[in-house]
LOMAR-702090 format. One record per atom (N, C-alpha, C, O, CB): residue in three letters; atom name; x, y, z. Coordinates in Angstrom, 2 decimals, m for minus. Glycine has a CB too. Layout:
// residues N
[ALA,CA,[X,Y,Z]]
...
***
This chain:
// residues 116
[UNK,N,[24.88,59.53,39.58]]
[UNK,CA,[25.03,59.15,38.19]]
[UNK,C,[24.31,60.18,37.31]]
[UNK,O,[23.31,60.72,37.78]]
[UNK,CB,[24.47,57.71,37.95]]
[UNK,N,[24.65,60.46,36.29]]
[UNK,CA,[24.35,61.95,35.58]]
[UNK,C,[23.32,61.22,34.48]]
[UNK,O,[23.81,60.37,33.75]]
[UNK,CB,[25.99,62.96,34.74]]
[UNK,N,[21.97,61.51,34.36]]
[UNK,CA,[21.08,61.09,33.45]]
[UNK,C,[21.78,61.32,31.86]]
[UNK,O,[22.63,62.17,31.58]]
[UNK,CB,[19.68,61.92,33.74]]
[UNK,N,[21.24,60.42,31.05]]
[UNK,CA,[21.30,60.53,29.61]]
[UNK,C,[20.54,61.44,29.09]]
[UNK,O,[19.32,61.36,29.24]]
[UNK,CB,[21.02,59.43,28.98]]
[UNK,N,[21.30,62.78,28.19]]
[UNK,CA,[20.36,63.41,27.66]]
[UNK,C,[19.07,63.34,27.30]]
[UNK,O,[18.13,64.13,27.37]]
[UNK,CB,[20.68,63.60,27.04]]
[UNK,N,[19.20,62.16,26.86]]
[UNK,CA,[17.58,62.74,26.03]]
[UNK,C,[16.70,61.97,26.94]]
[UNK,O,[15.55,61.85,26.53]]
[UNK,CB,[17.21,62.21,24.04]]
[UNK,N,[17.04,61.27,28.36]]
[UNK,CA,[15.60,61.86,29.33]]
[UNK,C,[15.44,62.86,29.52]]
[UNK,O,[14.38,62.91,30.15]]
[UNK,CB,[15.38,61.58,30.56]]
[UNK,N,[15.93,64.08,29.36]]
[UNK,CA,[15.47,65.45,29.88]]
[UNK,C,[15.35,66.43,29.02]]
[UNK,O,[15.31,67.65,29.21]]
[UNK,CB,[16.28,65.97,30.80]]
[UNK,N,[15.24,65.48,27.53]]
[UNK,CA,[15.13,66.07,25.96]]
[UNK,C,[13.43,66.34,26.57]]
[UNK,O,[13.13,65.73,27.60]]
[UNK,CB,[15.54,64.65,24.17]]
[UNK,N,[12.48,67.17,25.97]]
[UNK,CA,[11.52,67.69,25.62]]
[UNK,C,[10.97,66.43,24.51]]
[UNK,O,[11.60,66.18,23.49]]
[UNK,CB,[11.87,69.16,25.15]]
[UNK,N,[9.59,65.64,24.91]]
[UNK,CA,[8.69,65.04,24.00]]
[UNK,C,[8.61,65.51,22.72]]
[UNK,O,[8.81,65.02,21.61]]
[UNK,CB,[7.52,65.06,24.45]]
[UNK,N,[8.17,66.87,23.24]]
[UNK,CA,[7.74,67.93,21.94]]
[UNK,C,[8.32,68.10,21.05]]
[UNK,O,[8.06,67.96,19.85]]
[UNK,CB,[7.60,69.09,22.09]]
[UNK,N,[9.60,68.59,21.84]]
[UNK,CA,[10.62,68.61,20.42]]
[UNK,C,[11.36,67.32,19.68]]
[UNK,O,[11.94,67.44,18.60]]
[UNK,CB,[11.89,69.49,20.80]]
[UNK,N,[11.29,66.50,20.15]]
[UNK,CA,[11.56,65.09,19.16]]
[UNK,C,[10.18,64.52,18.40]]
[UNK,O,[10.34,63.69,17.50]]
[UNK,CB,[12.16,63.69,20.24]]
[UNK,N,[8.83,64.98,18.76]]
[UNK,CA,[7.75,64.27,18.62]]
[UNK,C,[7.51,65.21,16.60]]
[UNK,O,[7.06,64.77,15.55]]
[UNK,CB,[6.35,64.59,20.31]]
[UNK,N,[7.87,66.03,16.84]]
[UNK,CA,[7.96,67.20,15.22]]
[UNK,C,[8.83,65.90,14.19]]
[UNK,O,[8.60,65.58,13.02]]
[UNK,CB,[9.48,69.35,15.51]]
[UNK,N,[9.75,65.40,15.04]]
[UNK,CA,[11.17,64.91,14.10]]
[UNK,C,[10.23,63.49,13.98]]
[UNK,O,[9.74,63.50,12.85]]
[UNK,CB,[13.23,64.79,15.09]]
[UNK,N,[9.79,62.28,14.72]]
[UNK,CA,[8.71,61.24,14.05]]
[UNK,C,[7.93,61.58,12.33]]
[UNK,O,[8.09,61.32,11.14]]
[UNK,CB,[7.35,61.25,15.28]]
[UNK,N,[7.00,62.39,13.31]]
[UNK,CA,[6.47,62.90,12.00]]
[UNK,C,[7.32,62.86,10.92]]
[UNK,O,[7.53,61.88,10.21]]
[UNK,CB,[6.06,64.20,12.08]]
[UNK,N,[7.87,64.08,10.78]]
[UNK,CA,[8.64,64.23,9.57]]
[UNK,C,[8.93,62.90,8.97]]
[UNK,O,[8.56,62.64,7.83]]
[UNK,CB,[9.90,64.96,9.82]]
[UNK,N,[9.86,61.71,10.03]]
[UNK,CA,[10.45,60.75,9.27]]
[UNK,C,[9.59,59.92,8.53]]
[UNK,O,[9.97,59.27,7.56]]
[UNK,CB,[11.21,60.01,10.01]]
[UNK,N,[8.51,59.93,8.92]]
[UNK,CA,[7.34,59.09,8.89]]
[UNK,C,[6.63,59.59,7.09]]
[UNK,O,[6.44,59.06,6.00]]
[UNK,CB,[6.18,59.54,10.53]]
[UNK,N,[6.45,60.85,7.73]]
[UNK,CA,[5.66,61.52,6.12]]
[UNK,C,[6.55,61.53,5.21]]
[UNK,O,[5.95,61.60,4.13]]
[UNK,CB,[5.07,63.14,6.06]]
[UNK,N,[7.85,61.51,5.03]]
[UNK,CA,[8.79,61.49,4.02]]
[UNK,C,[8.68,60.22,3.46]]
[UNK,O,[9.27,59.99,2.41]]
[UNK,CB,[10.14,61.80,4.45]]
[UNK,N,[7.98,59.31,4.02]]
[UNK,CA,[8.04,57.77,3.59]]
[UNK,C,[6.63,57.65,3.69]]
[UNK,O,[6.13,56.64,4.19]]
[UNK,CB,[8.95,56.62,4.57]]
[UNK,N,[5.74,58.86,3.15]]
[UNK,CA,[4.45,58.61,2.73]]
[UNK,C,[3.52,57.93,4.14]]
[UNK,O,[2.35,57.61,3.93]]
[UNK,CB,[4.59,57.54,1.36]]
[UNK,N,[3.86,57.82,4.94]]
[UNK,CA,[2.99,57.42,5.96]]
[UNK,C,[1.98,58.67,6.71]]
[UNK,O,[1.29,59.17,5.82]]
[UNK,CB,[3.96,56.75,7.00]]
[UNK,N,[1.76,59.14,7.70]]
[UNK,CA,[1.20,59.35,8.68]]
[UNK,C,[1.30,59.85,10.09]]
[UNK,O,[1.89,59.04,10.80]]
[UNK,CB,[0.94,58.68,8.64]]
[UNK,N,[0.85,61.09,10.81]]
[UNK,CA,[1.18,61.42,11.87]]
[UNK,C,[m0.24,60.78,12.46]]
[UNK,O,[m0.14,60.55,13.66]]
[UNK,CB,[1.62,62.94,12.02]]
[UNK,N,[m1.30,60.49,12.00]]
[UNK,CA,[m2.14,59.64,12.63]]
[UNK,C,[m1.66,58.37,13.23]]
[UNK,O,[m1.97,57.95,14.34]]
[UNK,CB,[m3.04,59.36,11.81]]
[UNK,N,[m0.58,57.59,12.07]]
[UNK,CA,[m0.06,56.63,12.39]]
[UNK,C,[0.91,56.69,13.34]]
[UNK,O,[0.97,55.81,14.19]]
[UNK,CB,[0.24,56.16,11.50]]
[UNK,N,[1.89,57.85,13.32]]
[UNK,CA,[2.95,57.78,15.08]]
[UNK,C,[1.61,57.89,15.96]]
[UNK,O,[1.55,56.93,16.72]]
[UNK,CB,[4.44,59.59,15.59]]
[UNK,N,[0.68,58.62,16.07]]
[UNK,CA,[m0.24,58.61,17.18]]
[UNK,C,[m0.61,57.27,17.70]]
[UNK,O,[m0.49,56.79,18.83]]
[UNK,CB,[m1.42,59.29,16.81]]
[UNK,N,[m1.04,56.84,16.71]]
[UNK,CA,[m1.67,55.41,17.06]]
[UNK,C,[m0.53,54.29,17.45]]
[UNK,O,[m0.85,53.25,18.02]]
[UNK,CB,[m2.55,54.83,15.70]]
[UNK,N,[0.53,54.55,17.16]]
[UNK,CA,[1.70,53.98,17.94]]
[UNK,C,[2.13,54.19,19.03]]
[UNK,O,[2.44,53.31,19.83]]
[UNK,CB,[2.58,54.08,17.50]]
[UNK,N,[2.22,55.50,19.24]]
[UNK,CA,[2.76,56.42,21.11]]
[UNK,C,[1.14,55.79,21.64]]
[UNK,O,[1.21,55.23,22.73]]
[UNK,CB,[2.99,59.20,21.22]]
[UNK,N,[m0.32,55.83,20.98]]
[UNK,CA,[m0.79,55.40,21.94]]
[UNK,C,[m0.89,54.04,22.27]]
[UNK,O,[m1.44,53.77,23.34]]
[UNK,CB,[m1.68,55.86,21.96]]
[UNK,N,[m0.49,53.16,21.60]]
[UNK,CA,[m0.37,51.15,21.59]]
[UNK,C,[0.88,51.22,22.80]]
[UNK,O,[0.98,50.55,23.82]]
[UNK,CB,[0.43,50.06,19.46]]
[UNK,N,[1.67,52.15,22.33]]
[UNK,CA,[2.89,51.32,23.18]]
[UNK,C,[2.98,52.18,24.88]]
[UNK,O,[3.96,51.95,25.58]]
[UNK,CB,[4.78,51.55,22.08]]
[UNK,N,[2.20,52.85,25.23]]
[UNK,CA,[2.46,53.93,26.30]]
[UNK,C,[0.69,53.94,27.15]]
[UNK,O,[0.42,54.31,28.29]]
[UNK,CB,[3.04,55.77,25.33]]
[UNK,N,[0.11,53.60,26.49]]
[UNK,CA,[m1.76,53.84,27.09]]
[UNK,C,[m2.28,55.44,26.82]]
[UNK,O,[m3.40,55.84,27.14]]
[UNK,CB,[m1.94,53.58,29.25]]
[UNK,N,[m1.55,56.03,26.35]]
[UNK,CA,[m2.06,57.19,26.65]]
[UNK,C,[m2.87,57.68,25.34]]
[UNK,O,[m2.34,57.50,24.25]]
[UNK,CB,[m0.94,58.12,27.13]]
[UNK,N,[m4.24,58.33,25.43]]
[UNK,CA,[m5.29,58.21,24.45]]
[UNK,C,[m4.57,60.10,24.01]]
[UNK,O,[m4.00,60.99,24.63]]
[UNK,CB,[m7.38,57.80,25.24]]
[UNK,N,[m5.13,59.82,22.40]]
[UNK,CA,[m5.19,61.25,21.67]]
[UNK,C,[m4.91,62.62,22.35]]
[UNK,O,[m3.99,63.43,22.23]]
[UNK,CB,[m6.52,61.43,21.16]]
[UNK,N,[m6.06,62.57,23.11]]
[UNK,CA,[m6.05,63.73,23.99]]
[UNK,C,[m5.16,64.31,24.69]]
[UNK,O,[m4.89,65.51,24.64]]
[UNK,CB,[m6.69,63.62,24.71]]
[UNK,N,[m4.45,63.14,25.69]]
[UNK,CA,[m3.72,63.05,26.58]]
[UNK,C,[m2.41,63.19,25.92]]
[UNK,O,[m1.58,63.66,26.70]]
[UNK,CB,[m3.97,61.98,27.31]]
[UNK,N,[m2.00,62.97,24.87]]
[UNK,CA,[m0.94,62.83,24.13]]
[UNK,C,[m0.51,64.56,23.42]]
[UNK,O,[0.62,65.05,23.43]]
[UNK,CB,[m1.37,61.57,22.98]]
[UNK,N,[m1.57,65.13,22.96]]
[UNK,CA,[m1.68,66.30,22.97]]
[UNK,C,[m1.27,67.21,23.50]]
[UNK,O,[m0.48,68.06,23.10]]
[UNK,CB,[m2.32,66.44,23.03]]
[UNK,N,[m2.04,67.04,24.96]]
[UNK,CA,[m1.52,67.89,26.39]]
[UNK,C,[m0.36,67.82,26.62]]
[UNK,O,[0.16,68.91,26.86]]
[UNK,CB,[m2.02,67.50,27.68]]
[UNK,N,[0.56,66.60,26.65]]
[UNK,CA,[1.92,65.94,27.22]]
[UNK,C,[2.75,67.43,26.01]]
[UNK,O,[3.56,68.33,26.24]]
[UNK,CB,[2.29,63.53,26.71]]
[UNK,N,[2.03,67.02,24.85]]
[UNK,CA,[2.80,67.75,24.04]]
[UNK,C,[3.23,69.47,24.42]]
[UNK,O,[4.28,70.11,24.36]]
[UNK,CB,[2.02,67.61,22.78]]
[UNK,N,[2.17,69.69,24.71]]
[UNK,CA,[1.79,71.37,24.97]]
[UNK,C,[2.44,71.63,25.62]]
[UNK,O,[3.21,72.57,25.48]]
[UNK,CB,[0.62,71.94,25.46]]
[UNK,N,[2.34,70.35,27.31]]
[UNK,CA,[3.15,70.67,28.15]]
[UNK,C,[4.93,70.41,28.47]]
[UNK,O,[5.45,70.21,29.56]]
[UNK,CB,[2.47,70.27,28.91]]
[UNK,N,[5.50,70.48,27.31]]
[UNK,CA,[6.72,70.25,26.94]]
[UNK,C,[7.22,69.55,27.90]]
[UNK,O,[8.24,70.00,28.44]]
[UNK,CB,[7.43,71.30,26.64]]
[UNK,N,[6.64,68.22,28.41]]
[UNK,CA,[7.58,67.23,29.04]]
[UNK,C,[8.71,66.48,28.77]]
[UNK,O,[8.92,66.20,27.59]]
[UNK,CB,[7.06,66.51,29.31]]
[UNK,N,[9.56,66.07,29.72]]
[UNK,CA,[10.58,65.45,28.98]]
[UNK,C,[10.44,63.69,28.57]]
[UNK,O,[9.43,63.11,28.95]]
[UNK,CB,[11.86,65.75,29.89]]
[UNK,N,[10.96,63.31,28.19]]
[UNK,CA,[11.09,61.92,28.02]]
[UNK,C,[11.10,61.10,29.27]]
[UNK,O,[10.47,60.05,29.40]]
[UNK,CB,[12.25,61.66,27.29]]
[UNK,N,[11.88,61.65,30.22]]
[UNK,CA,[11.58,60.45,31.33]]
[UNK,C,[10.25,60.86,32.03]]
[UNK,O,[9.59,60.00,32.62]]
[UNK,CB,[12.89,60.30,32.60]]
[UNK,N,[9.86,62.12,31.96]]
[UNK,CA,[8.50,61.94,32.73]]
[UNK,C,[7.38,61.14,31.45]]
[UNK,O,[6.50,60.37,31.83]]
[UNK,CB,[7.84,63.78,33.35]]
[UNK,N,[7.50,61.36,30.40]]
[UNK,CA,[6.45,60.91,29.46]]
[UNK,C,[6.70,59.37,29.85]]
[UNK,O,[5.73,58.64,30.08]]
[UNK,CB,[6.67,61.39,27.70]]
[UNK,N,[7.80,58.96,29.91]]
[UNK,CA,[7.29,57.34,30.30]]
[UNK,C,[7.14,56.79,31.76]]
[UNK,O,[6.69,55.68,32.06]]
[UNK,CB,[8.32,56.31,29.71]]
[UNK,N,[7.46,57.44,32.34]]
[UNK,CA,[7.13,57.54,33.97]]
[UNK,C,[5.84,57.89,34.43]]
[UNK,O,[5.51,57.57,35.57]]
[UNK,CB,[7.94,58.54,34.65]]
[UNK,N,[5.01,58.57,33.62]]
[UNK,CA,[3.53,58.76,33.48]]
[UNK,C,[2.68,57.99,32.90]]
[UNK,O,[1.49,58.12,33.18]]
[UNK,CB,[3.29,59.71,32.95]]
[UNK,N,[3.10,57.04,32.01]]
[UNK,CA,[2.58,56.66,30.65]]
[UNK,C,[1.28,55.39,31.59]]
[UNK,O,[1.40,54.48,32.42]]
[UNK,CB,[4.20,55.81,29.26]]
[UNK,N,[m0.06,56.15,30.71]]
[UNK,CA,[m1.04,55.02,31.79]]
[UNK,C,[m0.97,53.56,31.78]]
[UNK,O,[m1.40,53.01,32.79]]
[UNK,CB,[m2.55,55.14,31.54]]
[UNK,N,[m0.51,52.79,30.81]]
[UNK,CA,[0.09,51.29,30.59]]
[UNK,C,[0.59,51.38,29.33]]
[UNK,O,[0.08,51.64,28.24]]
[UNK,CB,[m0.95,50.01,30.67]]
[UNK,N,[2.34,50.95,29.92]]
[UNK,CA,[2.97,50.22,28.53]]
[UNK,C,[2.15,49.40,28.43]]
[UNK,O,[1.65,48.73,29.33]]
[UNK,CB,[4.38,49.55,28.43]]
[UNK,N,[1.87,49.39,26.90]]
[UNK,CA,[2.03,47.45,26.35]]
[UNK,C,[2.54,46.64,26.31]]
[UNK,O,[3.73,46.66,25.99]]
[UNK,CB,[2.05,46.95,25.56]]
[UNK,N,[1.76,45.26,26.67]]
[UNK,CA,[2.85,44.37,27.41]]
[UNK,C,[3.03,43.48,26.13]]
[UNK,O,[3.36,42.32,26.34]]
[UNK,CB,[2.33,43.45,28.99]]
[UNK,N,[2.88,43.86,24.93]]
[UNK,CA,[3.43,43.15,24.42]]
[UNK,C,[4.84,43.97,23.42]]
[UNK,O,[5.41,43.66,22.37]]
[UNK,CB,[2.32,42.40,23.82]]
[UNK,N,[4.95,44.95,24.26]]
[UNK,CA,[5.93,45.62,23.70]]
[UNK,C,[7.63,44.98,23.81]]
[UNK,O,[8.64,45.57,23.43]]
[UNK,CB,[5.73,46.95,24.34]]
[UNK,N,[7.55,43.81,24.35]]
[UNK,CA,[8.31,42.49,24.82]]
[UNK,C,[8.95,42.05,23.10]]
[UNK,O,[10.09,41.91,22.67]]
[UNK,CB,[6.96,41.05,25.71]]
[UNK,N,[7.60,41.93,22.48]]
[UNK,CA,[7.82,41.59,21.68]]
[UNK,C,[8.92,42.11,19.83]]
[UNK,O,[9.21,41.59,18.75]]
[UNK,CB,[6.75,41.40,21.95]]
[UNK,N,[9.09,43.26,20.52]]
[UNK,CA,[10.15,44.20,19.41]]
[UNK,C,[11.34,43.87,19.56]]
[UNK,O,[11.93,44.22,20.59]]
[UNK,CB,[10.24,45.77,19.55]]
[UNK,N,[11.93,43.17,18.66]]
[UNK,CA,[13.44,43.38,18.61]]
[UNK,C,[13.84,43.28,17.80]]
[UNK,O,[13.27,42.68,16.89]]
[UNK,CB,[14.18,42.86,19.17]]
[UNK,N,[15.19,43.85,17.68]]
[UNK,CA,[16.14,44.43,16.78]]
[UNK,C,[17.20,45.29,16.75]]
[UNK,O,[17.66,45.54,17.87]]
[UNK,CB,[15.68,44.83,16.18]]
[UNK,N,[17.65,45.73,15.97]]
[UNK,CA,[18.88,46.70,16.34]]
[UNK,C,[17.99,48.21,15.87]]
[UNK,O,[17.27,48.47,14.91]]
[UNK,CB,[20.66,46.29,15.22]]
[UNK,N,[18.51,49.12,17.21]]
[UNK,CA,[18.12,50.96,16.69]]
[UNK,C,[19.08,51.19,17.57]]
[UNK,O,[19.34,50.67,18.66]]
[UNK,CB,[16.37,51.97,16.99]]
[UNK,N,[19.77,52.42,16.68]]
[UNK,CA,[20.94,53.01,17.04]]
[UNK,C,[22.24,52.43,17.08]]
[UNK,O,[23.14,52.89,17.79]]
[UNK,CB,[20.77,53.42,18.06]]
[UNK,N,[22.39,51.32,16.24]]
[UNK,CA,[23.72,50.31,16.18]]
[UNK,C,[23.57,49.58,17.64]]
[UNK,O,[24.59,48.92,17.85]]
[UNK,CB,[25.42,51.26,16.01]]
[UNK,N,[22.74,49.49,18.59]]
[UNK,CA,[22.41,48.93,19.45]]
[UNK,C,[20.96,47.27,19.66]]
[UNK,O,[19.73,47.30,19.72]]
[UNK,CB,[22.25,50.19,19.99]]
[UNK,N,[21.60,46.53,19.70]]
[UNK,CA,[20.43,45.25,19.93]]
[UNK,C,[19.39,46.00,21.04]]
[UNK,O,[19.92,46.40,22.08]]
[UNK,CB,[21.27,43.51,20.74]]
[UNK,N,[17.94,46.19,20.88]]
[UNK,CA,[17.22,46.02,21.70]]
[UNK,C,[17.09,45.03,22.86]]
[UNK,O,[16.74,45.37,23.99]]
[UNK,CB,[16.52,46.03,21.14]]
[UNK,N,[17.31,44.13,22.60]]
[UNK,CA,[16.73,42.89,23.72]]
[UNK,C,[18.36,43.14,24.49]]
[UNK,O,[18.43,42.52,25.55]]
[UNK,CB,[16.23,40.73,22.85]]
[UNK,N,[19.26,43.68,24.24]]
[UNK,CA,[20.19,43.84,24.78]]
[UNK,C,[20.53,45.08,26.15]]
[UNK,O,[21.37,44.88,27.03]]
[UNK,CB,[20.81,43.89,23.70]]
[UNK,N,[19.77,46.20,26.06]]
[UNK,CA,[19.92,47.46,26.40]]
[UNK,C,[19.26,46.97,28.25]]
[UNK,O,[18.16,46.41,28.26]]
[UNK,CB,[18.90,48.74,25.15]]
[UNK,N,[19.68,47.12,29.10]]
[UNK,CA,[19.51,46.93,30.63]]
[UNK,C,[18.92,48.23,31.27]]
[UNK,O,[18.24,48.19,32.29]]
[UNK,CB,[20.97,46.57,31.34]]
[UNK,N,[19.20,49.29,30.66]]
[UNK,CA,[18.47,50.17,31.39]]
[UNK,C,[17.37,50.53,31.05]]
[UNK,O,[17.31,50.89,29.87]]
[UNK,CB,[18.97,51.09,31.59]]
[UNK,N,[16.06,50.59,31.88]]
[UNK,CA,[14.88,50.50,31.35]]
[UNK,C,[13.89,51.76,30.92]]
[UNK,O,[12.81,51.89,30.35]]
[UNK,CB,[14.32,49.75,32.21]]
[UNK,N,[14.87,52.61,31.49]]
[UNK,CA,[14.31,53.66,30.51]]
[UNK,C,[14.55,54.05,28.99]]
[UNK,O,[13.66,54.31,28.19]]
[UNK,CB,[14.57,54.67,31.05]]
[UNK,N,[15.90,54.04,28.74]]
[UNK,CA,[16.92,53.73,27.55]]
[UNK,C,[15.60,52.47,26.50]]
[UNK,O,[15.22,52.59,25.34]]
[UNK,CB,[18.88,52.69,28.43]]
[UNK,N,[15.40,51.83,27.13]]
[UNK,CA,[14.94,50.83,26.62]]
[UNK,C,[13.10,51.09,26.12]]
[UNK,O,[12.36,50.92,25.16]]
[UNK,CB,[15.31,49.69,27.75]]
[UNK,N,[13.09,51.45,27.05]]
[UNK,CA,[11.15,52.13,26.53]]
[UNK,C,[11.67,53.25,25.00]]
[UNK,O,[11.10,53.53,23.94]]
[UNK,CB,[10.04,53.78,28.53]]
[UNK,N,[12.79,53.58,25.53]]
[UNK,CA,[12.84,55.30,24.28]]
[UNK,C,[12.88,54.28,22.94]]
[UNK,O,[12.11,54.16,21.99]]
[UNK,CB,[14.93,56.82,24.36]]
[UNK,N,[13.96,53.69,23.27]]
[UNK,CA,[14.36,52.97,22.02]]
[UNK,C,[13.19,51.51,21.53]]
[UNK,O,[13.56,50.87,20.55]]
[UNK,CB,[16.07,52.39,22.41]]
[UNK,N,[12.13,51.17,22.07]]
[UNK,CA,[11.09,50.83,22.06]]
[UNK,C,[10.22,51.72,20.78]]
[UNK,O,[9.85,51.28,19.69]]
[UNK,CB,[10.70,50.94,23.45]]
[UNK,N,[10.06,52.99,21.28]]
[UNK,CA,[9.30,53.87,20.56]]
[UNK,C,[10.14,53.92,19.41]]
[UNK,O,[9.71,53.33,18.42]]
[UNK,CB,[8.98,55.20,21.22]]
[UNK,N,[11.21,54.48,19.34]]
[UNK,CA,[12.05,54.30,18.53]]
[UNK,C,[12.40,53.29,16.55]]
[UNK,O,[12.68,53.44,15.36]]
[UNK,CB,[12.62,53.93,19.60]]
[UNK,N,[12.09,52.44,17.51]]
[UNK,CA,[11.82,50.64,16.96]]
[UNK,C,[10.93,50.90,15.96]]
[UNK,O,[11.11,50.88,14.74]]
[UNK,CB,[11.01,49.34,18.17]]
[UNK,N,[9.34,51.31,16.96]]
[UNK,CA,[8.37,51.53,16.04]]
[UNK,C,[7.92,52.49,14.75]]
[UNK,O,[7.03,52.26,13.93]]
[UNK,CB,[7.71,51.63,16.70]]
[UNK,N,[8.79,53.58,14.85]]
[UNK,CA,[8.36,54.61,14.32]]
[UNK,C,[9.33,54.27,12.90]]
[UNK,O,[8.90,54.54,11.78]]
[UNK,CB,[8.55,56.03,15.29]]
[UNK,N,[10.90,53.55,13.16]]
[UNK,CA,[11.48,53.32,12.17]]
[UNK,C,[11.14,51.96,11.07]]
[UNK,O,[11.69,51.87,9.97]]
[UNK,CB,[12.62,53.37,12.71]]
[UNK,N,[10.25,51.04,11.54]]
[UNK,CA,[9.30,49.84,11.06]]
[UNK,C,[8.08,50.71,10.68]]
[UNK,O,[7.45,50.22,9.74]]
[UNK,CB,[8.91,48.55,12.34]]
[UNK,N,[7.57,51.87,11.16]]
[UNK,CA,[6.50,52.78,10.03]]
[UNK,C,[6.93,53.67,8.69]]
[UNK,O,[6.36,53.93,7.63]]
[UNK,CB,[5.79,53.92,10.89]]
[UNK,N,[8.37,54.03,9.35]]
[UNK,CA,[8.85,54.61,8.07]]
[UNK,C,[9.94,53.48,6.74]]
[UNK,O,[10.53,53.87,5.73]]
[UNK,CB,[9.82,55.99,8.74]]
[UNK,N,[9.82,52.06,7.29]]
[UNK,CA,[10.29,51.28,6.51]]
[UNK,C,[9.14,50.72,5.58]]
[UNK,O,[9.28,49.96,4.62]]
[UNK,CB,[11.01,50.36,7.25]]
[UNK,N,[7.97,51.26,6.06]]
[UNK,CA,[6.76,50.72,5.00]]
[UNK,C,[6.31,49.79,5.67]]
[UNK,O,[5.56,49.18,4.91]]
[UNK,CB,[7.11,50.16,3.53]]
[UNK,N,[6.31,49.04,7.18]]
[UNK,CA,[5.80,47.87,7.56]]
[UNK,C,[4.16,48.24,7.73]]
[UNK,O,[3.53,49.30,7.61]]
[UNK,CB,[6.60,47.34,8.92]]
[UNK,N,[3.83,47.11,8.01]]
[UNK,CA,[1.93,47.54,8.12]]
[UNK,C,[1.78,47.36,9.73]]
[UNK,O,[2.51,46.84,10.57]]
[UNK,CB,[0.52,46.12,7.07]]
[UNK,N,[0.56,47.98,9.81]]
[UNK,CA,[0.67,48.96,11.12]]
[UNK,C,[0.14,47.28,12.26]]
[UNK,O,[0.42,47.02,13.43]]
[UNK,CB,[m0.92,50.89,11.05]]
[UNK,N,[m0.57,46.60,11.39]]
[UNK,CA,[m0.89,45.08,12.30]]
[UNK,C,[0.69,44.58,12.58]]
[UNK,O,[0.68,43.78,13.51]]
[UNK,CB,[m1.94,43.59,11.16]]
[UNK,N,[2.05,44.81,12.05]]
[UNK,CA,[2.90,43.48,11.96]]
[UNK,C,[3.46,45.16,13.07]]
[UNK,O,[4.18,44.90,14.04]]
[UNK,CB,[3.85,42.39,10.03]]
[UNK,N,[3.21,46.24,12.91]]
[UNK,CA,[4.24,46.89,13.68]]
[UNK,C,[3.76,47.09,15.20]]
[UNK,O,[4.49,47.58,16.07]]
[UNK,CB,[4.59,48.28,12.98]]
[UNK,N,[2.65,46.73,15.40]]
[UNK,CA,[1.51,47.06,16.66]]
[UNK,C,[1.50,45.40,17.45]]
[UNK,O,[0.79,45.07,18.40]]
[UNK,CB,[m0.50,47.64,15.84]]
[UNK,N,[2.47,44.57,16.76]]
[UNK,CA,[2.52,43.00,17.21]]
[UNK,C,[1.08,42.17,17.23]]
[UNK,O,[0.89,41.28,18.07]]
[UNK,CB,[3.12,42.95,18.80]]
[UNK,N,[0.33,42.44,16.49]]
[UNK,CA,[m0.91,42.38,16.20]]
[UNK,C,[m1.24,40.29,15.99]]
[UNK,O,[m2.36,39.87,15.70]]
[UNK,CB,[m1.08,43.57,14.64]]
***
């Protein structure tokens, strides 16, 4: 079975495009940080490195030191697609992150987007 592009997309290079969406709507690249690290375990540092080391998407979540388990709790539609709907579970972590970053650039507050 032939993987979906963007597991073998580069972190790095989608992690530039967050940002952007994020600061155009006055938010924060502190704030995607503090999101990739709620929903994945992985602290500042470590997030950094991943970066440098131009990993792809399926290893960044195949590494990731603990999802959050309350990352259960996101749903909605990203990408004309229902979340709670999507079966494959990698597909499903991306679009997880996904979720979050577009509820930071909708103006939500970071307690209602972190399931706080």
């Amino acid at each position: 079975m032939k993987k979906h592009k963007i597991y073998t997309m580069s972190f790095a290079k989608v992690y530039p495009l967050y940002i952007a969406k994020v600061e155009r709507k006055g938010r924060t690249k502190a704030e995607v940080d503090e999101i990739i690290c709620w929903l994945t375990g992985y602290n500042e540092v470590m997030l950094a490195d991943l970066i440098d080391k131009e990993i792809d998407f399926e290893t960044f979540f195949a590494e990731a030191p603990e999802m959050n388990t309350s990352r259960s709790l996101i749903k909605g539609v990203i990408c004309g697609v229902r979340i709670e709907e999507i079966e494959e579970p990698l597909m499903k972590e991306i679009r997880y992150l996904d979720k979050l970053i577009d509820e930071l650039a909708k103006g939500r507050a970071m307690e209602t987007i972190l399931r706080k």
